[in-house]
C-alpha positions as CSV (number, residue, x, y, z in Angstrom):
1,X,-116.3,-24.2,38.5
2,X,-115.7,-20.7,36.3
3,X,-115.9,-17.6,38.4
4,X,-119.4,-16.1,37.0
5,X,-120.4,-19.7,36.0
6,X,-124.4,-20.1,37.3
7,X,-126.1,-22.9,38.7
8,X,-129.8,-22.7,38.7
9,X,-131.4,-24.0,42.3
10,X,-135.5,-24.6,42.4
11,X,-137.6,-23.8,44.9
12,X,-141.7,-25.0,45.3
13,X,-143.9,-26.1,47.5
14,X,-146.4,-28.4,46.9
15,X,-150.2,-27.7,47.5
16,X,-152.9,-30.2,47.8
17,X,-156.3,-30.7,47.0
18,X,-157.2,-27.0,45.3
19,X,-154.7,-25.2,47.1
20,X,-156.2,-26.0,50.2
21,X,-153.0,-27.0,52.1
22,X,-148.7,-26.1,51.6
23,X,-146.0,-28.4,52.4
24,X,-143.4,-26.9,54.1
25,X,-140.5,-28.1,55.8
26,X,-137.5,-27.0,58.4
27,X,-134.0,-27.6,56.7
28,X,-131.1,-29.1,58.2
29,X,-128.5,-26.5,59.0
30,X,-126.9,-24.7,61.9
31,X,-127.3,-21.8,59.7
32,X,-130.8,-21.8,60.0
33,X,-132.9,-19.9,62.6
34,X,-135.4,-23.1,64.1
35,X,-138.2,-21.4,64.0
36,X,-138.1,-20.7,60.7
37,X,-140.3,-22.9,58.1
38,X,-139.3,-22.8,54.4
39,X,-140.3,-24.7,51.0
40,X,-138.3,-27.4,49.2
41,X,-135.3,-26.7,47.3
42,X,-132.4,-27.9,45.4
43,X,-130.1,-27.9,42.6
44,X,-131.2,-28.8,38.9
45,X,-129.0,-32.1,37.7
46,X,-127.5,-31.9,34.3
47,X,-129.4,-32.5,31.4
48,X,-132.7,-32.3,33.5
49,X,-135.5,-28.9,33.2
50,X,-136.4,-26.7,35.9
51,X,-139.8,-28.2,36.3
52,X,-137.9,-31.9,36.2
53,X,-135.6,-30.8,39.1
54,X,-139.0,-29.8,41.2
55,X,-140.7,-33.1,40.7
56,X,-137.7,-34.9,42.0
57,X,-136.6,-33.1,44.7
58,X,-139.7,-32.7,45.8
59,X,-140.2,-36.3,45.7
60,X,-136.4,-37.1,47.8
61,X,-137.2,-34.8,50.3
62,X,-140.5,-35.7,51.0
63,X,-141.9,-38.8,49.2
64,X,-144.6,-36.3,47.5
65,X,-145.2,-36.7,43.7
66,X,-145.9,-33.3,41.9
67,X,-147.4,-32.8,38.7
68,X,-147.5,-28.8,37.0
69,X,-144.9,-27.1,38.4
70,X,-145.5,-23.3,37.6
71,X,-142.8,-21.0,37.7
72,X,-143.5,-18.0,39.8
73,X,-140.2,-16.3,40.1
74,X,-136.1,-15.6,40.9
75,X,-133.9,-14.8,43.1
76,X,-130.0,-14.6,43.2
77,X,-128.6,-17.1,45.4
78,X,-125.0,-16.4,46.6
79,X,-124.1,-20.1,47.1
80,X,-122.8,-21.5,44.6
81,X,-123.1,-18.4,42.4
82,X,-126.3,-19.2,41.4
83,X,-130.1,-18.4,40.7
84,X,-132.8,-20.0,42.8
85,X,-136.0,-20.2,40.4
86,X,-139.2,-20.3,42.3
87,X,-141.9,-22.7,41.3
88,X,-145.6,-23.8,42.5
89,X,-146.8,-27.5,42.1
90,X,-149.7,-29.6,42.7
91,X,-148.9,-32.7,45.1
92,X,-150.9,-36.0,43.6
93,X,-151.1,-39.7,44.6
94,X,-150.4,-40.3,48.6
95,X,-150.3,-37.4,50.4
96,X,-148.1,-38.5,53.2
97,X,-144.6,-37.1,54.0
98,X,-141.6,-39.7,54.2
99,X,-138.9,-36.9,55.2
100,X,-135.8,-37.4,53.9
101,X,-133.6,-37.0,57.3
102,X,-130.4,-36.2,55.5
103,X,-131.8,-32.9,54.1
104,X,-134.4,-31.8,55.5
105,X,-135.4,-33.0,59.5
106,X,-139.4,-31.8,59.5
107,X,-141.8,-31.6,56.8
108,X,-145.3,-31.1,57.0
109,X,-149.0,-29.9,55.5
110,X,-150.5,-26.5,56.7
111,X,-153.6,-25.1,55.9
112,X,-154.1,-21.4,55.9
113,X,-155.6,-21.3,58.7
114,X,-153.1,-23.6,60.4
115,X,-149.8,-21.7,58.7
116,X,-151.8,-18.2,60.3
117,X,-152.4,-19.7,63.8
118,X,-148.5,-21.3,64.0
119,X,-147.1,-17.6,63.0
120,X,-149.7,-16.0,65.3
121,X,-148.2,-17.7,68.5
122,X,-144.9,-17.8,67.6
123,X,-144.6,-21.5,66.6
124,X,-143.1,-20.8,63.4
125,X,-141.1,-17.7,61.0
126,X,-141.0,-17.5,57.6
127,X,-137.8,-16.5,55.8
128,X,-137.6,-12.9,55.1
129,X,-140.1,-10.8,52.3
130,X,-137.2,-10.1,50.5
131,X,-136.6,-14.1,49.6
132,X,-138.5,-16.1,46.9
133,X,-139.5,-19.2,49.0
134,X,-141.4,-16.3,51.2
135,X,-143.1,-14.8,48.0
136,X,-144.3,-18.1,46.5
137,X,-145.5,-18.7,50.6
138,X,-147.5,-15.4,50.2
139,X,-149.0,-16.4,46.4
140,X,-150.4,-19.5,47.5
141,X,-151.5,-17.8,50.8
142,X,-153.1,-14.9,49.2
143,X,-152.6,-12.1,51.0
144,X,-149.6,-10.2,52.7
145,X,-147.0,-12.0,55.1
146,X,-144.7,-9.7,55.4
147,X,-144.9,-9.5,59.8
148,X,-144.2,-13.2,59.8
149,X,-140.8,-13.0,59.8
């Protein structure tokens, strides 16, 4: 790899049924704080597009199909030198979750309501305000998240 060289990552979750619920899952890492809940990510394979990379990492990690993926925004992202681009996509087909164990050990569906109640007792965290995968959490929730963290 050149020094400088960079290697876009995608980021999205994937709603269901007008919006109405987020996938969301808990990676596998000791880097990672339990608590907290993320979105899928992963790195964009040669010769594929952004919105590609979405649909099929969405679909390892989770067995979801996802149509539309909309880009919302970017972030850097220090490993490997590269650029995480945040995306939104719509889930279609079967909406159950096959988690795949090697990278990711929980995934699951939250409605609003439900992602409010699991942050208002502690249940869950989100990554920080200042990530992309928490601004894409806040634009499909639709309001401010920021104390969830």
């Amino acid at each position: 790899m050149e020094a400088g060289c960079c290697h876009p990552s995608v980021a999205s979750p994937c709603a269901a049924g007008c919006d109405s619920r987020m996938a969301s899952n808990q990676g596998i890492s000791r880097c990672v704080t339990p608590l907290v809940r993320s979105i899928l990510a992963g790195f964009v394979e040669p010769g594929e597009s952004a919105e590609q990379a979405v649909a099929r990492e969405v679909l390892e990690e989770t067995g979801i199909s996802v149509t539309g993926a909309r880009y919302v925004g970017s972030q850097p992202w220090p490993m490997p030198h590269s650029l995480m681009l945040g995306f939104r996509a719509r889930a279609t087909g079967s909406l159950q979750i096959v988690v795949d164990s090697d990278e990711i050990a929980e995934a699951r569906w939250f409605s609003r309501d439900e992602l409010r109640a699991s942050i208002a007792s502690g249940e869950i965290r989100l990554p920080p305000p200042t990530s992309i995968a928490h601004r894409i959490i806040e634009s499909w929730y639709g309001t401010d998240l920021s104390g969830a963290w």
